[in-house]
C-alpha positions, -999 to +999 in steps of 0.1 A: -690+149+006-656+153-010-627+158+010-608+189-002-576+177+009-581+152-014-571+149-052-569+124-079-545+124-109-533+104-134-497+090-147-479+117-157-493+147-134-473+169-117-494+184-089-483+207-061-486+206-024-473+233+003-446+240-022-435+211-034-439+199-068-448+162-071-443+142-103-469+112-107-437+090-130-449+054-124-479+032-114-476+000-107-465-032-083-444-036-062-438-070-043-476-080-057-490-047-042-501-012-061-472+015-058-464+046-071-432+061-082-428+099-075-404+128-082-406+150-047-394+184-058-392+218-043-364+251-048-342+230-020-355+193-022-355+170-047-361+130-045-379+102-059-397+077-040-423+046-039-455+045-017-477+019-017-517+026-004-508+041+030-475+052+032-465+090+035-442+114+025-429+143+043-433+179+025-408+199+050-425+219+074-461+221+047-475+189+061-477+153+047-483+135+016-502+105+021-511+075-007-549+067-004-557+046-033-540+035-067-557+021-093-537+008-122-553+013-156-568-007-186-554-007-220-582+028-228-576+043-199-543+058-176-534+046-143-543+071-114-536+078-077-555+098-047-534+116-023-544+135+007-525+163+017-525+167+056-512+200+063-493+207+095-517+236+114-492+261+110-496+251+072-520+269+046-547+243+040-556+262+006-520+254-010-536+228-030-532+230-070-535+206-099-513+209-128-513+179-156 
């Protein structure tokens, strides 16, 4: 069953979550491991960050952004990233959209 908190996208996405506009720039290492590089944007936010599988992001009072798996990609094909959105219960769950 898939998880519909759940969504891949490749480098170069810009999906958004409970508002915020996040901006797939880089995948790649860091320090040996799989990392991406995101732009975090929203009408009063804006930063960019590096996660690694595992690490989360705050998305103000939406919820949480968290890194499930990064896989970096061949010469054919573009490097992609799973993210689960966990929204705080006072949160829509549905604000969920894909935009690449």
């Amino acid at each position: 069953m898939t998880n519909p908190n759940e969504l891949t996208v490749r480098q170069g996405a810009q999906p958004s979550f409970a508002g915020f506009r996040v901006g797939v720039m880089r995948i790649g290492l860091r320090d040996g491991q799989p990392a991406v590089q995101l732009a975090v944007r929203s009408d009063r936010h804006s930063e960019i960050v590096v996660l690694g599988v595992g690490e989360v992001i705050g998305l103000g009072e939406g919820g949480r952004l968290r890194v499930r798996e990064i896989l970096a990609g061949r010469e054919s094909m573009r490097s992609s990233v799973t993210f689960s959105f966990e929204p705080n219960e006072t949160a829509g769950v549905g604000d969920l959209n894909q935009e690449d």
